[in-house]
C-alpha positions as CSV (number, residue, x, y, z in Angstrom):
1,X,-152.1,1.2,-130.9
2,X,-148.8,-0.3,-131.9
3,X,-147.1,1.2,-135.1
4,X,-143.8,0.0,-137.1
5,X,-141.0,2.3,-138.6
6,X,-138.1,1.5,-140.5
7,X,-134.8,2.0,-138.7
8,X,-131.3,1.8,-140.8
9,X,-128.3,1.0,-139.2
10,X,-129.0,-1.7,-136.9
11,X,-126.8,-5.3,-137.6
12,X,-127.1,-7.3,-134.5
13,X,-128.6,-7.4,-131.3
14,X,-126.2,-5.1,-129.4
15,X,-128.1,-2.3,-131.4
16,X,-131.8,-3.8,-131.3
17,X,-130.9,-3.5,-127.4
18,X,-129.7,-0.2,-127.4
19,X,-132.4,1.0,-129.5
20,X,-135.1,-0.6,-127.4
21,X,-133.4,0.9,-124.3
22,X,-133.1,4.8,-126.0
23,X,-137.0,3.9,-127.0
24,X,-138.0,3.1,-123.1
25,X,-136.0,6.4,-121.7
26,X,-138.2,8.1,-123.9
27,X,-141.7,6.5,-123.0
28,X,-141.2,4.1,-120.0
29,X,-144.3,2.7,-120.8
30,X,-143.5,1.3,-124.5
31,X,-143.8,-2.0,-126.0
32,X,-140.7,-2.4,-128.6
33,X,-140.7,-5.2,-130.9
34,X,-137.4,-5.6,-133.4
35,X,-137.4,-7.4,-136.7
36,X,-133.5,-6.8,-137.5
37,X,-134.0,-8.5,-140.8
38,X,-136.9,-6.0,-142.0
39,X,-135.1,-3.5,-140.3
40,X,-138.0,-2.3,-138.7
41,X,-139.6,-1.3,-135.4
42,X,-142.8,-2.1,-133.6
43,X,-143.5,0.5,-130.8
44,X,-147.2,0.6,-129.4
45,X,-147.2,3.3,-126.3
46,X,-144.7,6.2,-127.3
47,X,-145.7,8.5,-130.3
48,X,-143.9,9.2,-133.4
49,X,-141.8,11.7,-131.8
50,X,-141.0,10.1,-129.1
51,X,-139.5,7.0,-131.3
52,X,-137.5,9.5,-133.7
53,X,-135.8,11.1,-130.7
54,X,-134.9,8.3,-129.2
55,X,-133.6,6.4,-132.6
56,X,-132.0,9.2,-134.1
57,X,-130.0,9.8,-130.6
58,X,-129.0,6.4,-130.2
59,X,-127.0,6.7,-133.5
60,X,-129.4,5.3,-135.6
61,X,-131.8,6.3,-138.7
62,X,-135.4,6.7,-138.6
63,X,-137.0,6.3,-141.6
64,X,-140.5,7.1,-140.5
65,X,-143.7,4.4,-140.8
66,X,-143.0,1.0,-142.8
């Protein structure tokens, strides 16, 4: 089940990468899907905690379901 949070702080595709990246160290598994211009995420295969670890430590902020 795939689930979309808001995520501040990313501007171009360096940081969709390095979000998507911080997201699959966390749950290898995961789908990641990045809308830079809703400034949101699409993750089906990690849960919620996995995705705000992963955000949060790759310098970004997660603002929890869209």
């Amino acid at each position: 089940m795939s689930t979309t949070y808001r995520v501040t702080g990313m501007t171009c595709g360096g940081c969709a990468r390095s979000v998507e990246a911080a997201i699959k160290a966390e749950a290898p598994a995961a789908s990641v899907s990045i809308d830079l211009g809703t400034a949101t995420i699409t993750v089906d295969g990690a849960d919620e905690a996995q995705v705000k670890k992963a955000v949060d430590g790759a310098g970004f902020d997660f603002q929890g379901a869209a």
